[in-house]
DSSP file (Angstrom, degrees, kcal/mol; ACC not computed):
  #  RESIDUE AA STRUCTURE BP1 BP2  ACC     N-H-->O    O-->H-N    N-H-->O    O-->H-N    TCO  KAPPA ALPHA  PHI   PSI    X-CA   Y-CA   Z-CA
    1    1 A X              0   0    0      0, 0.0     2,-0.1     0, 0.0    64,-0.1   0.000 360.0 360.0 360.0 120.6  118.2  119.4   89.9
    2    2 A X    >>  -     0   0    0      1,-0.0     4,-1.9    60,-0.0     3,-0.9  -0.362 360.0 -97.6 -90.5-171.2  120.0  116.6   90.4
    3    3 A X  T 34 S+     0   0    0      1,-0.3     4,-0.3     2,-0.2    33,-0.2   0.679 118.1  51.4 -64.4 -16.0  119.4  112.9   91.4
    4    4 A X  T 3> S+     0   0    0      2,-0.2     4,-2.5     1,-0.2    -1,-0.3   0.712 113.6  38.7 -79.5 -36.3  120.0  113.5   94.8
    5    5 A X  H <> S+     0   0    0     -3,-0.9     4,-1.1     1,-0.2    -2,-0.2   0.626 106.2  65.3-103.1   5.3  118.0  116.2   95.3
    6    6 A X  H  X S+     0   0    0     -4,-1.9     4,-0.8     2,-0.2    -1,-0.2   0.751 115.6  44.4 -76.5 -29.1  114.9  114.7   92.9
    7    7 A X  H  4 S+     0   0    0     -4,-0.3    -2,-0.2    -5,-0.2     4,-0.1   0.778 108.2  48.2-115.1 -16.6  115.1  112.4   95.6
    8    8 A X  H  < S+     0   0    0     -4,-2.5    -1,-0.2     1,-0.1    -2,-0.2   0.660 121.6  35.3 -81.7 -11.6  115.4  114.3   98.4
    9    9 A X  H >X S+     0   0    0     -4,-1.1     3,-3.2    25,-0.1     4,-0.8   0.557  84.5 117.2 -97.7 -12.6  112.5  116.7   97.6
   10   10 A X  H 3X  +     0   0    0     -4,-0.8     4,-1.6     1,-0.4    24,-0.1   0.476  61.0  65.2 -31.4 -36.1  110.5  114.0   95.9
   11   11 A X  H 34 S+     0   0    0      1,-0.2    -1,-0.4     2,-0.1     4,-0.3   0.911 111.7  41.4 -73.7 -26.9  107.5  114.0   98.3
   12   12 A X  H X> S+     0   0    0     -3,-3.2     4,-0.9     2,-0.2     3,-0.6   0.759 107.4  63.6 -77.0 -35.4  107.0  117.7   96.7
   13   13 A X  H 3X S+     0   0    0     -4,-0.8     4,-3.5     1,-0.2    -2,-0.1   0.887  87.2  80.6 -60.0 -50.8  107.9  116.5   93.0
   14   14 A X  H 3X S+     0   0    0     -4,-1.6     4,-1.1     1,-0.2    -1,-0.2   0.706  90.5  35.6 -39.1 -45.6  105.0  114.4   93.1
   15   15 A X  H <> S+     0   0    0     -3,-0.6     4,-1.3    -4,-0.3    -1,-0.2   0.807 118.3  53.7 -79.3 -36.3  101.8  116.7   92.3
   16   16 A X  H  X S+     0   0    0     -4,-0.9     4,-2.5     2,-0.2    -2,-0.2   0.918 107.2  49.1 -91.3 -17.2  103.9  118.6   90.0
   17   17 A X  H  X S+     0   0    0     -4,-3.5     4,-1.0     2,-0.2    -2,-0.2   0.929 116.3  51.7 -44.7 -84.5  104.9  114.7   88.0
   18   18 A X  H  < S+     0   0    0     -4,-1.1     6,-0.2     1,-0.3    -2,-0.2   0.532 109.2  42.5 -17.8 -78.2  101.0  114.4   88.1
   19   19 A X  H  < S+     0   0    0     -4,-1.3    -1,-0.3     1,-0.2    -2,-0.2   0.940 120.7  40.6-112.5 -92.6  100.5  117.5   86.6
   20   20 A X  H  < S+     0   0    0     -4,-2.5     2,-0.5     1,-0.2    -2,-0.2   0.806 138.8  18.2 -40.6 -53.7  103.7  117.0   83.6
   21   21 A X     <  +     0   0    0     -4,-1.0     3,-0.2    -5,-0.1    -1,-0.2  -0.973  65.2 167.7-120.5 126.6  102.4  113.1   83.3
   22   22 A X  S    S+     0   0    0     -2,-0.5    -3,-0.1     1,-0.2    -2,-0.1   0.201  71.9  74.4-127.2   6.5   99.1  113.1   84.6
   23   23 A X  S    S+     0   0    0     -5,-0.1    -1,-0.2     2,-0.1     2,-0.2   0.696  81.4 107.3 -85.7 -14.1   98.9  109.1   82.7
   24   24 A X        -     0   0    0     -6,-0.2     2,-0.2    -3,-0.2    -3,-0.0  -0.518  69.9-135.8 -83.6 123.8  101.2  108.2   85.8
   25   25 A X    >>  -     0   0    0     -2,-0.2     3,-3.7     1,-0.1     4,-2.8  -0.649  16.0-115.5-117.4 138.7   99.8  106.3   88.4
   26   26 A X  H 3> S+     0   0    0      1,-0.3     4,-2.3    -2,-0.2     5,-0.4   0.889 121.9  48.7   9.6 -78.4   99.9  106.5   92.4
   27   27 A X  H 3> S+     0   0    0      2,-0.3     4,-0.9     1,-0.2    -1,-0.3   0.748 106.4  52.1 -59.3 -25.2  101.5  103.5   92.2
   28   28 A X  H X> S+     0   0    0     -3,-3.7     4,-3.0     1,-0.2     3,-1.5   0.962 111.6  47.0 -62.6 -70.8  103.9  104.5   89.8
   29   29 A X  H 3X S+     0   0    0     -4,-2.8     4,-1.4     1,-0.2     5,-0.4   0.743 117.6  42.4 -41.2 -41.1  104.8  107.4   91.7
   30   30 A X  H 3< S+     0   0    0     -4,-2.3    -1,-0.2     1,-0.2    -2,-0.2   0.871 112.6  51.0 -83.4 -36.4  105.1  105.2   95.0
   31   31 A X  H << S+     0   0    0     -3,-1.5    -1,-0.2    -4,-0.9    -2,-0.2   0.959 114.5  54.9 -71.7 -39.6  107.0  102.2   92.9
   32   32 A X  H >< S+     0   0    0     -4,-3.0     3,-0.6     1,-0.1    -2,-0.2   0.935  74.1 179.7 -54.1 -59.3  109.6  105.7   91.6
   33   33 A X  T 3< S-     0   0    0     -4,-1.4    -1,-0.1     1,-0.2    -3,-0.1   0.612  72.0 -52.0  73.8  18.5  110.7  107.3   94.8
   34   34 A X  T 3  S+     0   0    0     -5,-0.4     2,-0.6     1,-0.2    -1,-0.2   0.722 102.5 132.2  84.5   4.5  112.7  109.9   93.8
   35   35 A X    X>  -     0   0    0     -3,-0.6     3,-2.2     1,-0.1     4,-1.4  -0.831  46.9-148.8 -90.4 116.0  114.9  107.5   91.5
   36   36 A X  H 3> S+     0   0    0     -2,-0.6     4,-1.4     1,-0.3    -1,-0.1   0.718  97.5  49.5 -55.7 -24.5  115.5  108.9   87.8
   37   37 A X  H 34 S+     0   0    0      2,-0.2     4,-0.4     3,-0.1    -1,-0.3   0.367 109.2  54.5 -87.1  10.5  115.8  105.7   85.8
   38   38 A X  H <> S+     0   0    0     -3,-2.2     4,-1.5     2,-0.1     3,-0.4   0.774 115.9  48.1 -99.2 -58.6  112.2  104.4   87.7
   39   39 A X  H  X S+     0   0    0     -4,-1.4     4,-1.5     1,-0.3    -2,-0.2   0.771 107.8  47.2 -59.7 -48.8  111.1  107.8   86.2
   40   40 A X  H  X S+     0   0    0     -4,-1.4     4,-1.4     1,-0.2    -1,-0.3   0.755 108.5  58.3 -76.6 -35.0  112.3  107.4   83.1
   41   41 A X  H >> S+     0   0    0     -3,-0.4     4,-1.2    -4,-0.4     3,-0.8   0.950 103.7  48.1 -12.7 -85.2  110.8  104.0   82.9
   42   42 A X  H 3X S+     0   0    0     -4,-1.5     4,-2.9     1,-0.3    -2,-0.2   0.671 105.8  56.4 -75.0 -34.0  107.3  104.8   83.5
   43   43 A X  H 3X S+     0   0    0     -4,-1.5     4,-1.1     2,-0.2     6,-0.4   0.758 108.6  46.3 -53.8 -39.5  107.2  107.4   81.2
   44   44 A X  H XX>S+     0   0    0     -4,-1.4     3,-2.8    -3,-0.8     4,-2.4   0.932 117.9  50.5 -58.1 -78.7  108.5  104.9   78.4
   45   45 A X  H 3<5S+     0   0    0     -4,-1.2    -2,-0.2     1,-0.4    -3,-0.2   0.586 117.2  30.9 -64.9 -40.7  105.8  102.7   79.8
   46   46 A X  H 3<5S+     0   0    0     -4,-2.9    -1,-0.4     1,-0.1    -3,-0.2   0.786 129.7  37.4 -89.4  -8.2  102.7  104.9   79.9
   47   47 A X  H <<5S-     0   0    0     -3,-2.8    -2,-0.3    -4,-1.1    -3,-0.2   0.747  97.0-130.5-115.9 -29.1  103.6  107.0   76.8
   48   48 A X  T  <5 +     0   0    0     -4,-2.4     2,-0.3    -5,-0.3    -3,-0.1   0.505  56.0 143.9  84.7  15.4  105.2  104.5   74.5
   49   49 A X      < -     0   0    0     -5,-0.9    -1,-0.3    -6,-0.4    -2,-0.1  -0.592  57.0 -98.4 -93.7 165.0  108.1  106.4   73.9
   50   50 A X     >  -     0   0    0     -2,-0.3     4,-1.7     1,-0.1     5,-0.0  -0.213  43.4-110.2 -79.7 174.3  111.9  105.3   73.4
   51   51 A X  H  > S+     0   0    0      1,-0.3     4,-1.3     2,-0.2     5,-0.1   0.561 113.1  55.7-108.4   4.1  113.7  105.7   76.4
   52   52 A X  H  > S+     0   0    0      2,-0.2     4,-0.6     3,-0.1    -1,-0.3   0.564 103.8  56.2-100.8  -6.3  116.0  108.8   75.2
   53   53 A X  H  > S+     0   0    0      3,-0.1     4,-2.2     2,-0.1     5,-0.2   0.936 112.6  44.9 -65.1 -55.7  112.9  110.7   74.4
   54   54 A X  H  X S+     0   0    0     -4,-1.7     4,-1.1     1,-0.2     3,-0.3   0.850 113.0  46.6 -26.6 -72.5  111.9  110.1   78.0
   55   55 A X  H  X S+     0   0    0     -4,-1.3     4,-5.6     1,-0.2     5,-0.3   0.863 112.0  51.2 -36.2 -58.8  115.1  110.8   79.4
   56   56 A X  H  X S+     0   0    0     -4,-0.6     4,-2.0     1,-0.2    -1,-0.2   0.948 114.7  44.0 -41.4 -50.9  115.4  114.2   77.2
   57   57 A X  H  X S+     0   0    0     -4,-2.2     4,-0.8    -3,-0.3    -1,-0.2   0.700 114.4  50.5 -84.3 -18.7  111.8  115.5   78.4
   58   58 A X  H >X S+     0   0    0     -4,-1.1     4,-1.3    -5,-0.2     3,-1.1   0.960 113.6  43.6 -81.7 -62.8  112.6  114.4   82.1
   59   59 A X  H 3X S+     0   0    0     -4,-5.6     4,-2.9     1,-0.2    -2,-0.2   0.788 111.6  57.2 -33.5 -39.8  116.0  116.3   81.9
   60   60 A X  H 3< S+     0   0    0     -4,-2.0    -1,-0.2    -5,-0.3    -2,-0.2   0.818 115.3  37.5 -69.3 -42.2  114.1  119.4   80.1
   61   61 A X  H X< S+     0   0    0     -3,-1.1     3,-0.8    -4,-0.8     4,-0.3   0.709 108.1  64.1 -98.3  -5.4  111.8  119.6   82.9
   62   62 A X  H 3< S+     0   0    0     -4,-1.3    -2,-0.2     1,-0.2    -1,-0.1   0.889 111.1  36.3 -61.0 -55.3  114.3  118.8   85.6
   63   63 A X  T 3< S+     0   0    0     -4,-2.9    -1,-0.2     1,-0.2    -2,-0.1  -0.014 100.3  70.1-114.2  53.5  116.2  121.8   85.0
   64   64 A X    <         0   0    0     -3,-0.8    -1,-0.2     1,-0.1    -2,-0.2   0.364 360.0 360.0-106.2  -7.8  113.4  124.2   84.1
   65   65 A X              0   0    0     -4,-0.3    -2,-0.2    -3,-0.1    -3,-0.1   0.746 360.0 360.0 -97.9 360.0  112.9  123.6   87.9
């Protein structure tokens, strides 16, 4: 899946984000939008991880979908 279409399906992406990072807040999700660096963000920010772990685990689940 790319960024275009993370962003065009995005209202559906949401419960399953929730579900993968379930630390991730409403607001986060509202503040993302379907953008992959907002995603990759918040995931550094609520997990404390560097921002190519983030990246890795977003990609990894990106195209398991």
């Amino acid at each position: 899946m790319n960024t275009m279409e993370m962003k065009g399906n995005w209202t559906d992406l949401k419960g399953q984000i929730k579900e993968k990072w379930g630390e991730l807040t409403d607001d986060d999700l509202t503040r993302i939008d379907g953008k992959r660096d907002q995603l990759v963000g918040a995931v550094q920010k609520r997990y404390g991880v560097a921002q190519s772990a983030a990246e890795r685990e977003i990609d990894s689940w990106l195209s398991s979908r």
